[in-house]
N, C-alpha and C positions, 0 to 999 in steps of 0.2 A: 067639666070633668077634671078630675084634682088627680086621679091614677088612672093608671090602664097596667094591662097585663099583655104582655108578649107571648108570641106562640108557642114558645116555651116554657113556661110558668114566672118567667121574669117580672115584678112588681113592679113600677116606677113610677117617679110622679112627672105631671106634665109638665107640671109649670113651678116656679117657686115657692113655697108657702110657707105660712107660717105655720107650725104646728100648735096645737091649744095642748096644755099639759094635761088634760083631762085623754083619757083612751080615743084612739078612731081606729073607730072599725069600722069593716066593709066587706062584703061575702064576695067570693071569684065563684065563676059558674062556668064548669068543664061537660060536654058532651059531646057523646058519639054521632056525626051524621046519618051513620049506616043504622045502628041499632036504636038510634034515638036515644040512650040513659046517658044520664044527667047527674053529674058529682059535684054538691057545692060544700067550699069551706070557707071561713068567717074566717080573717085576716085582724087583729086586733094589733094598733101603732102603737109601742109604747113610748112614752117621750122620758126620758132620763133626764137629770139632773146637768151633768155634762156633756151631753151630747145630745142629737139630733132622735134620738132613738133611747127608748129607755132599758134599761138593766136591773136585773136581779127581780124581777117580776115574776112568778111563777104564772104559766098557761093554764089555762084551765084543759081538762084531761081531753084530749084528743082535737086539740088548738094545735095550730102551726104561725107561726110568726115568723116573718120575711122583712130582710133587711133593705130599706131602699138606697142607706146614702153608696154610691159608688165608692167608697173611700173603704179602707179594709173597717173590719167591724168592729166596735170597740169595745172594751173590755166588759164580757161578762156579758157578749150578744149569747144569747141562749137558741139553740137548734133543736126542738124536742124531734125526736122518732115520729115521723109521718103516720096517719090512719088513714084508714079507705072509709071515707062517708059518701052516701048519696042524700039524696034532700029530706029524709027522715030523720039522718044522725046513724044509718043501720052501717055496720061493717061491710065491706064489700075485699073481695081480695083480686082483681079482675087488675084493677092497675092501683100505681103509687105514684104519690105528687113525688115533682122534682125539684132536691133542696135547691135553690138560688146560688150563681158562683158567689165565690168570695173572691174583693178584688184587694190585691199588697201592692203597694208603690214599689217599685226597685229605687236601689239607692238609698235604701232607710238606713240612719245611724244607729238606731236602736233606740233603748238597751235592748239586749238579746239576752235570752229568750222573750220574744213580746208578743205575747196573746193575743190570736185571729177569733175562734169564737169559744163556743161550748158545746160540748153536744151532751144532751142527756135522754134519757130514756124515763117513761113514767114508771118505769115496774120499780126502777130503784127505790120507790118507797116501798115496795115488799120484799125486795132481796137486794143483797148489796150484786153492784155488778162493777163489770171490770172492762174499760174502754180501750180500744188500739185503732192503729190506723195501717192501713197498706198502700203500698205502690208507690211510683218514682217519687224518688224526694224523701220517702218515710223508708220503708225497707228495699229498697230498687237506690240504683246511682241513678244520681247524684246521694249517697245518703244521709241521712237522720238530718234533712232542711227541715220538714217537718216534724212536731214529735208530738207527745198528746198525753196527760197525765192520766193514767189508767184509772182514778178513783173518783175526778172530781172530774172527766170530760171534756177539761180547758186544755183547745188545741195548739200549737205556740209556731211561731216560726225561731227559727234559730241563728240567723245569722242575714248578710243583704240577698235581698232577690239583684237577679241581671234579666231583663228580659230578652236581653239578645243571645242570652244561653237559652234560655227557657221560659217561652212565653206564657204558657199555663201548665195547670201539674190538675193531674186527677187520681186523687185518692179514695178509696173505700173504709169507712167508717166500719168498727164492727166491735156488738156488748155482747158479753161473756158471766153467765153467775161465776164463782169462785170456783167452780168446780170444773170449768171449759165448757161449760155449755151453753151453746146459744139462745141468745133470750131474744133476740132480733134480728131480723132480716141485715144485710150488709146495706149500709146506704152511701150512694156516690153524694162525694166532695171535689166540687172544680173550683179550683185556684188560680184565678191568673192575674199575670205581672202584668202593673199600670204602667208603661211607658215617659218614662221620663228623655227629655232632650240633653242626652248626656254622648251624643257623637257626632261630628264633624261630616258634611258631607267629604265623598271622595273621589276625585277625578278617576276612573279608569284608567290614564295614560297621565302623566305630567306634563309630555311635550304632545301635540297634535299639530300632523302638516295637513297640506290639503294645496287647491291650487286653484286658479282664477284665472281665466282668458284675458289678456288685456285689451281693452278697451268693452267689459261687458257694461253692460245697462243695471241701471238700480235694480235693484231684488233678485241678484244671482244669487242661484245657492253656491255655496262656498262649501263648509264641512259641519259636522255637528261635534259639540262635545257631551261627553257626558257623567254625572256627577250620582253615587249612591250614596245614602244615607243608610246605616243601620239600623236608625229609629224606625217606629211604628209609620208606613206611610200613609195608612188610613187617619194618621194626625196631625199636626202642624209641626209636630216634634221630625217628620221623615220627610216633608213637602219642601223641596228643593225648586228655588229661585236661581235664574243667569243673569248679571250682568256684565258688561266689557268695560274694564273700569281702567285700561290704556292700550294706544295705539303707538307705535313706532315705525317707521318715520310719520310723521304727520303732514302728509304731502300729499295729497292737492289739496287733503283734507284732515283736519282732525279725527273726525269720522265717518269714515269710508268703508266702516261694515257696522252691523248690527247682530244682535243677537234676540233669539225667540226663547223666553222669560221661562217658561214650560219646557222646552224639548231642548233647547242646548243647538240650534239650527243658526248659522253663523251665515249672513250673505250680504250684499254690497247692498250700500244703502247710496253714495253720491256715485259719480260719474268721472272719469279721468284716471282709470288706471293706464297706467305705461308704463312695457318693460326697461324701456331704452332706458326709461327717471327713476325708475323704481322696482328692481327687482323681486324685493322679499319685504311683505310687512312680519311684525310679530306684537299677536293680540295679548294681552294678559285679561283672563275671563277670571270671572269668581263666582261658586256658588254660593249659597247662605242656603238653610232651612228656616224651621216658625215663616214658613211662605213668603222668605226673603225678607224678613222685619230686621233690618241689620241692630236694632237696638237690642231686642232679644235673642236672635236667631245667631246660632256656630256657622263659619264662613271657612271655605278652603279658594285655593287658585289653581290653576293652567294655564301654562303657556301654549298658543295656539298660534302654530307658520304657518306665513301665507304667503304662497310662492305664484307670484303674478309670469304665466307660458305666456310663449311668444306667441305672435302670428304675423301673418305675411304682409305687415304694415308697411315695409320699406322694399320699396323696387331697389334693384344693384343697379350699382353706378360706374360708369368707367369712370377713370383716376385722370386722363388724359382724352380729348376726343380725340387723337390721331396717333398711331404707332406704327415704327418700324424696322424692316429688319433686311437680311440678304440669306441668300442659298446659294450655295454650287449648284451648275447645271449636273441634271443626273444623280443626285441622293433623293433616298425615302427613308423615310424612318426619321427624318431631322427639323427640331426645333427651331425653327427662326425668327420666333419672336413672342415674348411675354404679355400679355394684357393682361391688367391691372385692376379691380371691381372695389367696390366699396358696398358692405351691405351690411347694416346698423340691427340685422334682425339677430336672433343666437346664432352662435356660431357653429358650425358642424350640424347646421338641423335642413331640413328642407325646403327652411323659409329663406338658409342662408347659402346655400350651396349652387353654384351658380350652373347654367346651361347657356354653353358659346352655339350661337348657328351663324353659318356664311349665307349673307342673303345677296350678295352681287357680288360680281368682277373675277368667280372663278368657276367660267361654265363646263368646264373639261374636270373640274370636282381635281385637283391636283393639292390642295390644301384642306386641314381637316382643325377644326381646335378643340381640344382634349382639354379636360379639368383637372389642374390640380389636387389632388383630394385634402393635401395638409393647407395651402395658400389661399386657395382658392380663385390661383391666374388660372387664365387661359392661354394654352401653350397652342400656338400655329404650327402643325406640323403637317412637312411634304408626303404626302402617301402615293404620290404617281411625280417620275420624276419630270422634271421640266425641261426645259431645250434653251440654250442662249440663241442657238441660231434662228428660233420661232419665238420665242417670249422673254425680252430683256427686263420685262418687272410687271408686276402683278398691282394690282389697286382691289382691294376685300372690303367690302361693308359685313362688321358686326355684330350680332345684337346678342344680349345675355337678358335672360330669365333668372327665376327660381325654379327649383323641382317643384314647388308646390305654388301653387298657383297662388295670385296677391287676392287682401283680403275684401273684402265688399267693399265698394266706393274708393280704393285704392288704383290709381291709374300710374299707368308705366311712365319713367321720366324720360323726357328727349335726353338723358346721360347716358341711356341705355344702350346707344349705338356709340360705335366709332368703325375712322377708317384706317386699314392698315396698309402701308407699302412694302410693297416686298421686291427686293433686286435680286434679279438674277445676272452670277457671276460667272462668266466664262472659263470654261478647263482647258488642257488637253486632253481628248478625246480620242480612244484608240481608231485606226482604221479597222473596218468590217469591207467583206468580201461579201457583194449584193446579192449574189447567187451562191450563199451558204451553203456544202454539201451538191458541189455541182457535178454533173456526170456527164460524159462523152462517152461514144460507142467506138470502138475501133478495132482493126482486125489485129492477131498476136500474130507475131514474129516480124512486127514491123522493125525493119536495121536502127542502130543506134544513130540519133542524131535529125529523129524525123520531131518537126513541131508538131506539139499536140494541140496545144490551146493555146490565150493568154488567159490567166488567173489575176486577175488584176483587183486590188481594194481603193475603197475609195475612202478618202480624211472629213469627217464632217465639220472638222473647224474650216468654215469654210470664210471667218474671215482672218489665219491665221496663214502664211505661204510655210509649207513646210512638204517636206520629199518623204515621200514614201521608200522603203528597203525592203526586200523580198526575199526569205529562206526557206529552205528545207525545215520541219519540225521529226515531221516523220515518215519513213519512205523505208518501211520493212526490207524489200528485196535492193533498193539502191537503182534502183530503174531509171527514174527521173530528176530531171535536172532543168532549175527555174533560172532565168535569168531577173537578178540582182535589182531592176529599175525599173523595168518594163513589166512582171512576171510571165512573161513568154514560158512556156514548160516544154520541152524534149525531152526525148528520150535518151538514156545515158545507156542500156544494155538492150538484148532483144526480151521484150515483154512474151512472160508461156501461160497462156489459161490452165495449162495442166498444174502450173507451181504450189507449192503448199503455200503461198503468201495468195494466193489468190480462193475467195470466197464464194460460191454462189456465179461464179464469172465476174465478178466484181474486184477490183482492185481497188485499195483505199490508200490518200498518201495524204499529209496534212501540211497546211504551210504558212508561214508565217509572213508577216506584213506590218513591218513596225518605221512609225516618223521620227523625226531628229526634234521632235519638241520638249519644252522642260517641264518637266520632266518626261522621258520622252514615255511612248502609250505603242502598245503594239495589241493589233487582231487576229486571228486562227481562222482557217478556210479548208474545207474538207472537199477535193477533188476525189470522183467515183473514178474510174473510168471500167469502161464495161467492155470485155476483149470477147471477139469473135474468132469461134472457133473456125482452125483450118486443119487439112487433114498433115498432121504433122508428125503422129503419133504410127507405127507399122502394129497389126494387132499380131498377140502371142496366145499361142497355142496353149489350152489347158484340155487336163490335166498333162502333169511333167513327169507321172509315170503313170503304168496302167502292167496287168496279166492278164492272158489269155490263156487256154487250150492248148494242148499239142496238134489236138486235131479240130480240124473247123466241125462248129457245130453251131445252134444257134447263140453260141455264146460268140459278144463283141465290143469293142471297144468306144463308148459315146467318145466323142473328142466337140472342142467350141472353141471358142476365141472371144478375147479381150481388150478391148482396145481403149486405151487413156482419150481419144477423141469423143466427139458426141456428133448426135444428128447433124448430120449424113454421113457425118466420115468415119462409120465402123461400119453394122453390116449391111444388108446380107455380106457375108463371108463366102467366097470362093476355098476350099479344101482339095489340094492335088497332091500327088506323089512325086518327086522329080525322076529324071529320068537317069541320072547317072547317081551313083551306081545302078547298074542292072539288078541286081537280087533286090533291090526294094519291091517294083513291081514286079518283080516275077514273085518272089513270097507275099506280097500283102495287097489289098485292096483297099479304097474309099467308098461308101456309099455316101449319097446327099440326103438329109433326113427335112431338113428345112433350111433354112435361110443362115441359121445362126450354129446350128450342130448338122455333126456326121457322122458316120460308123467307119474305124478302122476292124477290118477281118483279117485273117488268112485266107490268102487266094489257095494255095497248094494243100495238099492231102495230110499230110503231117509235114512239122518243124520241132526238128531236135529240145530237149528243154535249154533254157537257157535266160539270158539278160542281152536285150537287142533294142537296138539304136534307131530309131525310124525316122529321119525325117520328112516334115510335111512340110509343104509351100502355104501360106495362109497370105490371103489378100482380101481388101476390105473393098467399100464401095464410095468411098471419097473419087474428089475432082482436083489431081489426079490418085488413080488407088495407089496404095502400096501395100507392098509385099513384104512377107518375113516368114524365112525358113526356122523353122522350129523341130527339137529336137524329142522325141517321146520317149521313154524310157520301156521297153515293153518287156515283162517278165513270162515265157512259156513254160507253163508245167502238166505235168500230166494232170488227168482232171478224174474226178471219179464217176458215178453215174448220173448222178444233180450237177453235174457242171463245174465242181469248185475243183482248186486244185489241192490237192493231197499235202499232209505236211514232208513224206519225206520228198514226193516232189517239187515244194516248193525250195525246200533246202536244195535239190537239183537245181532246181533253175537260177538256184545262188550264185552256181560255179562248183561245187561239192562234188565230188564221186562220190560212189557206192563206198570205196573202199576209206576214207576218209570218215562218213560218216559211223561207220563201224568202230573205227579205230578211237572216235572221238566218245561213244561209246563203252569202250571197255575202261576205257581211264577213266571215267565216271563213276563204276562200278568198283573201281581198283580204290577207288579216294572215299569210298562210302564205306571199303570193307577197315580200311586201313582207321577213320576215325572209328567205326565201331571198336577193333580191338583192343584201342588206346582207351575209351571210354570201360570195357571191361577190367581192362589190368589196373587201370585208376580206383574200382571199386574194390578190386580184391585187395591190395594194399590197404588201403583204409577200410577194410575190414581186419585185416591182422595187425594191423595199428591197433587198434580197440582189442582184441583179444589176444595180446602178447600177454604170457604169464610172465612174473620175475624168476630169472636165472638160479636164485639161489631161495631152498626152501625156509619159510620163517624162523620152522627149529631149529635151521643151521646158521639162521644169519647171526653175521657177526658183531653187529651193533649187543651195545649194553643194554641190560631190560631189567626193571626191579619192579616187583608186586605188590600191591597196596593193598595193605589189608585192613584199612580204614579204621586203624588205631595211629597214636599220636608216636611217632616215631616209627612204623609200620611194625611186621611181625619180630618176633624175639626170636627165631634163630635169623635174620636179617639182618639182626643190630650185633650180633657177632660175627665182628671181624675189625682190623686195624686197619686205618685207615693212612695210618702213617708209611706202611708198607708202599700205596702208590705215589707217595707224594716224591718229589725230588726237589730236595734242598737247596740244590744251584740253582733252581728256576723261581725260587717261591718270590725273588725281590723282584720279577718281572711280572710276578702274574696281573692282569687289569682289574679291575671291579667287574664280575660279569651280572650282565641284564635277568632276571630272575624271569622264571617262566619256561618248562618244559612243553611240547606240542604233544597231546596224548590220542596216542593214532587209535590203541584198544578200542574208544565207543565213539560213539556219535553225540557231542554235549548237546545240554537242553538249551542250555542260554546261546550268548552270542560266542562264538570261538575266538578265545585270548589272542592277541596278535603277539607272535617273538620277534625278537630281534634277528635280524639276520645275519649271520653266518658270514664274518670279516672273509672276502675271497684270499687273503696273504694272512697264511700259520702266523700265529705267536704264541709264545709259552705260555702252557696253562697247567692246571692241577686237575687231574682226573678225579682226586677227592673232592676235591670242590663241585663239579659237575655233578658228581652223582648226589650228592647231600643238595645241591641245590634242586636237581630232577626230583629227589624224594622230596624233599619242601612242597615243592609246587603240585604235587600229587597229594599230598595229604592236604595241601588249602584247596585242591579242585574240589569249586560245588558240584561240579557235576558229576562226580566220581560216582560209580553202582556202590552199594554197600557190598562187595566182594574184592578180593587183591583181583589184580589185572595186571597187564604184559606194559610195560612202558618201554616205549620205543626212542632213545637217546636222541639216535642218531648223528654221532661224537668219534671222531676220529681220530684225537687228540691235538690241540693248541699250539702246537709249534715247538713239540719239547723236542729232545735230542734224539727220542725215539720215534721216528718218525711214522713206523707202521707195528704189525704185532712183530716181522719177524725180527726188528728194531729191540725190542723187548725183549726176546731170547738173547739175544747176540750183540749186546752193548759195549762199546769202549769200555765200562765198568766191570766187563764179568758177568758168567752167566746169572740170572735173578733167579730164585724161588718164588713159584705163585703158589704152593700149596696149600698155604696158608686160604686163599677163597674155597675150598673146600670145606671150613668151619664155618663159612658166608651163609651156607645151603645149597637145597639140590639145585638150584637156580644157577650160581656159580660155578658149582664145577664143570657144567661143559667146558665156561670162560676158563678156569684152569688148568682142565684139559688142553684147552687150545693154546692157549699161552703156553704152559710148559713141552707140547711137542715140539717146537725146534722151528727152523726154519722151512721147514716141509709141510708145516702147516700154513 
């Protein structure tokens, strides 16, 4: 069999042949399994002059011819318009054959535009038609790759294919008469790009680490690399090859891994890695594609680290089998001595990190060794402390580990141990008191100068002669007193259980015990002593006042006693009356209630009110009892029908009369009536404060007043008059500059109210024309002015002239003056010169 046909309608031949230039043909037979119908068409080869296929052959009508070489088609390959036949030749329209791709090398130099195939249509012998193409690559982006002569059907490429842009393009063919109308069905054209080896494989990573147990066995995996190619990898042009083409360092071996030719799988191929000799190899791998043919095939590199981990291949080693050190007797917490390891594995890992254990010579566990974490010694430190006078030196067996345990077949070195010595060096040692916080019982009020105990410390250097000294540290009340060499203690005052230094009946003193060694060491010892109570204490009478009734009734007085001693020596309480004076027991009685309380009454019918003195005899029940007269305070007042006593009788029984309380009484009344009055006459003042009118009525007052009639100069009979009239001559070289701004009392302004100058308290000359032209100024610029004249109120009494008031102005060193002249001023004025010309009586 010379063809076959793919299930696609794909022609191809099997084998290589020679073609005869005479025609070959051959029928394809397509049918349906379901329906059974059967489409066959007659395939005719034509063989061309230059090439494998012939050209410019016209089909005979309703032929298809199929291009077999893979290579794109060569000029003037002719595609007619597909028919529907079945095995008669009859038309069918159910389905359509499928044109064959068309295959374009990428990478072609051209020339461009270079011609793929033809397409034509058989009608074009009866009407002219008109060819186009669509879809990506013709009218789609990428565009106008493809293009296609509208009149003669020859489709062209334009310019290089790139397959790794775009591996195939599928276009639709479609004839048009001249007029747009379609003369045929749309037929699909697939195009794809032939693959050329035009790219480099390419490592993913350029460096790749990875890492390797030392000492693994041939065929470890290591790491993979991996290398893509852009080409086709269904062809030799994308089929990427690995080989390791150098190793660095080349120790034990040149080569000591290998690589998998396919997949980029990298794993030890000899035996003898070690970290200690060889830390880090570094692979240089290369791919090639064409399946590693390095003659034809593009080649790239990577570098690939290979980091040989440790393991637990070397046991630690002590540096010295024997170490030693010294301690004071009595420290913890202290270092005495450094051991020293050596361990060849990484450092800071768990293969190198050492673990110290004591396995002899310290069974009381008094030493401990700690690790370093920067050095990796072992530090021997005391955690309990030691005794010279029980252990003058120590002998330790030590072994050291890893944290992590050694590796297979790896055994521990006899370096592992060593032995360490340790001295212990003798101190001075304070004295201690054996019986720490020691206590005696004793009875109080024993005289001063009685032995109590000896308190005595003992020195534990005991092979060291040295004296013991004994003091006082603390001794709150000063009771006790130790003797110096011996600690003999006496008492220095009489010891009281009742004392505020004493606790619980316990007395605390504290004392001191210190040797003459060097440097010399001193101990503290805490003496209890526990004082028994005697009856030393007489009990007192409570309460220290009380009232009663005038007249006996069930009202009475509880009374009890208190006594500073304790069991036995307070009660039962014995309560009597004594017998001198008489009027005790003839006015008052005791009843016995219990053991501990009593009732004081009135024995007699009535007792005047008053404040009364009672004493009672109180005795206790100690061995022997004692006695204490006590004093009660008793108040009688009259009492009302519940018992109680009355306020004004209790005021009686103060000491008060009748007449007293009366008197005290009305001066109460006297002092309430008196601040009322004061509080009235206070208000009524400060109400005529507030409502005083002024003395003098506004139309009479005498101040100056001009009317603003809120034109620029104010009214015209206003502005007549001389001004020259009030001015005085001899003063004019004194007058000052004054401050502008009259205060206008007439309204209420809207804005903020102008602030004036104030009013020098010491006259000086001034010109009354000036003032008033300056008040009229300051009235005709007030914004706040009403649109109507108003009363301006000066109040100007003139500047220090020589007239010093108005009657000054009648009656001047100068002669009398004429004012009649402000009469021509307006009616405003002439009161002013009215007043001014009456005389001094005005």
């Amino acid at each position: 069999v010379d063809f076959k046909v793919g299930s696609d309608g794909t022609v191809f031949a099997t084998r290589e042949l020679q073609v005869p230039s005479e025609q070959v043909a051959f029928t394809v037979t397509a049918w349906d399994s379901q329906t059974a119908e059967r489409w066959d068409a007659v395939v005719r080869l034509l063989v061309a002059q230059t090439s494998s296929l012939h050209s410019g052959h016209k089909p005979q009508k309703g032929k298809r011819i199929v291009a077999l070489d893979p290579s794109p088609p060569p000029k003037d390959t002719l595609l007619p318009w597909p028919r529907h036949q079945n095995a008669d030749g009859l038309r069918r329209r159910k389905r359509d054959w499928v044109i064959p791709p068309i295959n374009v090398p990428e990478n072609s130099r051209g020339p461009f535009p270079q011609q793929l195939v033809r397409i034509r249509s058989d009608k074009d012998n009866d009407i002219p038609i008109r060819y186009s193409i669509t879809g990506v690559g013709a009218d789609q982006p990428p565009m106008e790759v493809f293009s296609i002569d509208s009149m003669s059907g020859r489709m062209y490429v334009t310019r290089p294919m790139d397959r790794e842009e775009h591996a195939s393009y599928h276009l639709r063919a479609h004839a048009v008469d001249m007029n747009g109308n379609k003369v045929e069905n749309p037929i699909d054209l697939y195009i794809y790009v032939i693959d050329m080896n035009d790219n480099r494989p390419e490592f993913i990573n350029q460096v790749y680490n990875g890492s390797v147990d030392e000492g693994s066995k041939p065929g470890t995996y290591v790491m993979t690399v991996t290398a893509n190619d852009a080409d086709d990898s269904t062809t030799a042009n994308g089929m990427v090859r690995y080989r390791i083409v150098t190793q660095t360092p080349q120790s034990p071996s040149q080569n000591m891994f290998t690589i998998n030719s396919e997949t980029g799988d990298i794993v030890t191929v000899a035996a003898g890695l070690d970290r200690e000799k060889v830390q880090q190899y570094t692979v240089i791998v290369q791919a090639t594609d064409m399946e590693g043919n390095l003659n034809y095939g593009l080649s790239n590199t990577a570098t690939a680290i290979i980091t040989v981990t440790d393991v637990n291949d070397n046991p630690p080693e002590f540096t010295a089998s024997t170490f030693a050190g010294e301690v004071p007797e009595n420290r913890v917490e202290t270092v005495v001595a450094n051991l020293t390891v050596m361990d060849r594995d990484q450092p800071h890992s768990p293969n190198w990190n050492a673990v110290y254990r004591i396995i002899s010579g310290d069974p009381s566990g008094h030493f401990s060794v700690r690790t370093d974490p920067v050095t990796n010694e072992g530090m021997v430190t005391v955690v309990k402390a030691v005794d010279y006078e029980l252990n003058r030196a120590f002998m330790l067996t030590v072994m050291v580990s890893n944290q992590a345990p050694l590796a297979s077949g790896i055994q521990m070195s006899f370096q592992s141990t060593a032995g360490v010595t340790i001295s212990v060096m003798d101190i001075n040692e304070a004295p201690y008191f054996p019986s720490n916080h020691k206590l005696i019982r004793l009875e109080e009020g024993v005289p001063p100068g009685t032995v109590l105990t000896t308190f005595s410390a003992v020195d534990p250097d005991r092979f060291m002669q040295q004296a013991v000294r004994y003091s006082k540290l603390s001794d709150p009340a000063n009771w006790l007193h130790i003797n110096t060499t011996n600690g003999q203690i006496t008492t220095a005052a009489v010891l009281d259980r009742e004392s505020l230094y004493t606790k619980n009946n316990v007395y605390e003193a504290t004392f001191l015990a210190a040797d003459n060694g060097i440097p010399p060491a001193s101990g503290t010892g805490t003496l209890q002593i526990y004082l028994i109570d005697i009856n030393d204490n007489a009990p007192e009478l409570l309460p220290k006042e009380a009232q009663i009734c005038e007249k006996p009734n069930l009202n009475a007085i509880n009374i009890t006693a208190a006594d500073a001693d304790i069991d036995p020596n307070i009660g039962p309480y014995v309560f009597e009356l004594p017998f001198v004076p008489a009027a005790v027991r003839k006015n008052w009685t005791i009843t016995r209630l219990n053991g501990d309380y009593a009732q004081l009454s009135l024995r007699i019918l009535y007792l005047e009110a008053g404040m009364y003195d009672v004493p009672i005899i109180v005795t206790d029940s100690g061995n022997p009892p004692l006695s204490n007269t006590s004093i009660i305070k008793v108040k009688v007042c009259p009492c009302d029908d519940n018992g109680d006593c009355t306020t004004i009788g209790a005021v009686a029984a103060a000491g008060l009369g009748t007449g007293a309380i009366v008197a005290i009484l009305i001066c109460i009344l006297i002092l309430l009536t008196m601040v009322l009055l004061f509080v009235m006459w206070m208000k009524r003042r400060e109400k005529e404060r507030h409502t005083k009118q002024l003395l003098i009525d506004p139309e009479d007052d005498v101040r100056d007043n001009i009317l603003k009639y809120d034109e620029e100069g104010g009214g015209e009979e206003d502005q007549d008059y001389d001004l020259s009239q009030l001015q005085q001559p001899e003063a004019m070289g004194h007058v000052p500059s004054k401050a502008p701004g009259v205060r206008r009392v007439d309204e209420r302004p809207v804005g903020a109210e102008p602030q004036y100058p104030v009013r020098p308290m010491v006259p000086h000359p001034g010109d009354i024309g000036d003032f008033i032209n300056e008040g009229l100024r300051a009235a005709d610029n007030d914004p706040t002015a009403p649109p109507y004249d108003s009363l301006l109120v000066f109040d100007y009494e003139g500047s220090g002239s020589t007239a010093g008031s108005v009657s000054s102005l009648n009656s001047s060193s100068s002669g009398d003056q004429d004012y009649d002249y402000l009469n021509d001023w307006g009616p405003r004025f002439k009161k002013l010169a009215d007043m001014y010309g009456g005389g001094e009586e005005d």
